[in-house]
N, C-alpha and C positions, 0 to 999 in steps of 0.2 A: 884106883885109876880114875883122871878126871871125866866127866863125861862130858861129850860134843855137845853143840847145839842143839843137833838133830836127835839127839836122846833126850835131853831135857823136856824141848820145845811138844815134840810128836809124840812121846811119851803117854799123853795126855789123855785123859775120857775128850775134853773141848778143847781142839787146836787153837793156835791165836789166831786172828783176824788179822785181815790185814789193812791199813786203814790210810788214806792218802788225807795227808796234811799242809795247806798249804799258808806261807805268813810270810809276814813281812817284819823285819828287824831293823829298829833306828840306833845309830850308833852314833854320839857325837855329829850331829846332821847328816850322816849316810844312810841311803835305804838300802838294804838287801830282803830281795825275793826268794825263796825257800818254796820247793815241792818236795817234801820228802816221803818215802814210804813207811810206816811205823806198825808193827803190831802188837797188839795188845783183846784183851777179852773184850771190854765195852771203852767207852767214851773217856770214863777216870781213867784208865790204866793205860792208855792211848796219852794223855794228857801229863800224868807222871813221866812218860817215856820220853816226853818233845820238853816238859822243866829238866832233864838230867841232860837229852842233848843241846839243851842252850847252855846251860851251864860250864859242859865241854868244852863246846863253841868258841862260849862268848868268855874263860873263864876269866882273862885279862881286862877285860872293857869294866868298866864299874858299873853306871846306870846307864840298862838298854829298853825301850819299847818294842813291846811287840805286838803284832794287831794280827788276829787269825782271822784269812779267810773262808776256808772251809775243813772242815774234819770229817771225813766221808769214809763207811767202807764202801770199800772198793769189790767189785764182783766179777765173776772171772770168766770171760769169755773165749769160748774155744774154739769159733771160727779162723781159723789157722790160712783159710783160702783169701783173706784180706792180704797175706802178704808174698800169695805165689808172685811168682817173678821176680820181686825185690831184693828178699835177700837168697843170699848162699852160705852152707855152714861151711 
């Protein structure tokens, strides 16, 4: 039987990290802005994950630039009372 995500990923002695990425993509004189969330253990594998998703992406385009602005993990805050009122589930 195949296993989930959730087996593989959590599985783990070290969860992945999760790691906010942000870039910019030129395509034939277009720019595209990109925030995406990625996770991986450190900075290389963070890095592999966002060359296979441009790949996906981009895989029609032939020559694309890409210019990263930050590669950060991300940390997780539990203050939950930032969004009384706001929203409703």
């Amino acid at each position: 039987m195949a296993e989930s995500w959730e087996d593989v990923t959590w599985d783990q002695d070290r969860p992945l990290k999760e790691w906010a990425v942000e870039y910019t993509v030129e395509v034939e004189g277009e720019k595209h802005h990109h925030l995406n969330i990625l996770y991986g253990e450190n900075e290389n594998d963070v890095q592999k994950r966002l060359f296979d998703e441009l790949r996906q992406s981009y895989s029609d385009s032939g020559r694309i630039n890409v210019t990263l602005h930050r590669m950060e993990e991300t940390t997780a805050t539990l203050d939950a009372s930032v969004f009384d009122g706001c929203f409703t589930p």
